[in-house]
C-alpha positions in Angstrom: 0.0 0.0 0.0 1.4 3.2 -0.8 1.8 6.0 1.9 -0.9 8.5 0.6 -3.1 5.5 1.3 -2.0 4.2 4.0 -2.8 8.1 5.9 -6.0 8.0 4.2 -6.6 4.9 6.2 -6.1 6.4 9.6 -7.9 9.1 8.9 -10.7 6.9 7.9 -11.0 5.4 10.8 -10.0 8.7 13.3 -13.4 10.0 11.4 -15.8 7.2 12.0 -14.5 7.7 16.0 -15.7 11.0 15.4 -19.1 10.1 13.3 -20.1 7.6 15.8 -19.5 9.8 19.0 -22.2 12.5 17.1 -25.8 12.4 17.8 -28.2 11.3 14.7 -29.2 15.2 14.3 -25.7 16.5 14.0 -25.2 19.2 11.3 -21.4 19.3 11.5 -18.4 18.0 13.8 -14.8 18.8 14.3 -12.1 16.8 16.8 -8.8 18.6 17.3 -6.1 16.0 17.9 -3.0 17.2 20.0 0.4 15.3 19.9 2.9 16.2 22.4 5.7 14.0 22.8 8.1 13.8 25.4 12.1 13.7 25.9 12.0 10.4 27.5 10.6 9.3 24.2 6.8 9.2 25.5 4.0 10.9 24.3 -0.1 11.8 24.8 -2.7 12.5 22.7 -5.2 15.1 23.7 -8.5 15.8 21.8 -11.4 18.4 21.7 -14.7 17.2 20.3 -17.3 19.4 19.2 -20.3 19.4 16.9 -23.3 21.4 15.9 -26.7 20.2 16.3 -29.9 22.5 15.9 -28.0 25.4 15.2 -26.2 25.0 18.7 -22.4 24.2 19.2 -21.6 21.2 21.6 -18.6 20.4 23.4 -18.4 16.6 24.2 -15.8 13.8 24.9 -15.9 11.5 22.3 -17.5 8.1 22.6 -16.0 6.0 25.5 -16.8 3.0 23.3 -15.2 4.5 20.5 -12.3 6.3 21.3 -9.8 3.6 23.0 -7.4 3.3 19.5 -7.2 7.1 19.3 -3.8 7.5 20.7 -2.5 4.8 18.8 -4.1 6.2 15.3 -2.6 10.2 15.7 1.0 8.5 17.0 1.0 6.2 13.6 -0.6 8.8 11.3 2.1 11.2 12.5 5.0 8.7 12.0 3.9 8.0 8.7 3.3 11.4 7.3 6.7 12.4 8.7 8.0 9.5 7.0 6.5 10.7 3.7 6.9 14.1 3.8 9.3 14.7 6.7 5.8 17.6 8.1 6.2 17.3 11.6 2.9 18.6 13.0 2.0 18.8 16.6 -1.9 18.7 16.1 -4.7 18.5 13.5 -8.5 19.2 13.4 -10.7 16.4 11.6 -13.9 18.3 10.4 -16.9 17.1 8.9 -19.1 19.1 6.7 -22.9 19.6 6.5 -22.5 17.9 3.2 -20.4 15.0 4.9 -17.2 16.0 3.1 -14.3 15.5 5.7 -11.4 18.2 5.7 -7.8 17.7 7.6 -6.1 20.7 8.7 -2.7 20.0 10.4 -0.8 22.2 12.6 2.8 22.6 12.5 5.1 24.3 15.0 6.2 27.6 14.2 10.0 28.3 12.8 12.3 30.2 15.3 14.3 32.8 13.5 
């Protein structure tokens, strides 16, 4: 499988977490996923949930069920895009439209100097 697929993968599956922690009258959702590693070589993955149902914004965890291979998806995702492209982002927001298009935005440090 080729690397542009094998993102496309992760993503995939990072956005039916998302989908599947939405109520059935969402309009929209959006996850931020944070990766902050360590210097002992650790690392965590934070996330903020929110989607828009009935015109209102909702902040939410996503679903318990759901969520367990989270970490594990942003840690590969980001090994393999830096891999591929050497982009070393710290964070990126999954979105998903009204018209159920999905849009990736990543987040990249900013340059000192």
């Amino acid at each position: 499988m080729n690397p542009i697929e094998e993102q496309r993968k992760i993503i995939d599956q990072l956005y039916k977490i998302v989908l599947g922690s939405c109520p059935e009258n969402a309009e929209t959702a959006s996850c931020r996923f944070d990766l902050q590693r360590f210097e002992d070589g650790s690392a965590s993955v934070g996330q903020q949930f929110e989607y828009r149902a009935a015109g209102l914004l909702v902040s939410a965890a996503l679903d318990r069920a759901l969520r367990a291979p989270v970490m594990g998806l942003v840690k590969q995702l980001h090994t393999k895009m830096k891999a591929h492209t050497g982009g070393d982002w710290q964070a990126f927001t999954l979105t998903i439209n009204r018209d159920g298009s999905v849009t990736t935005k990543f987040e990249y440090p900013q340059q000192e100097g």
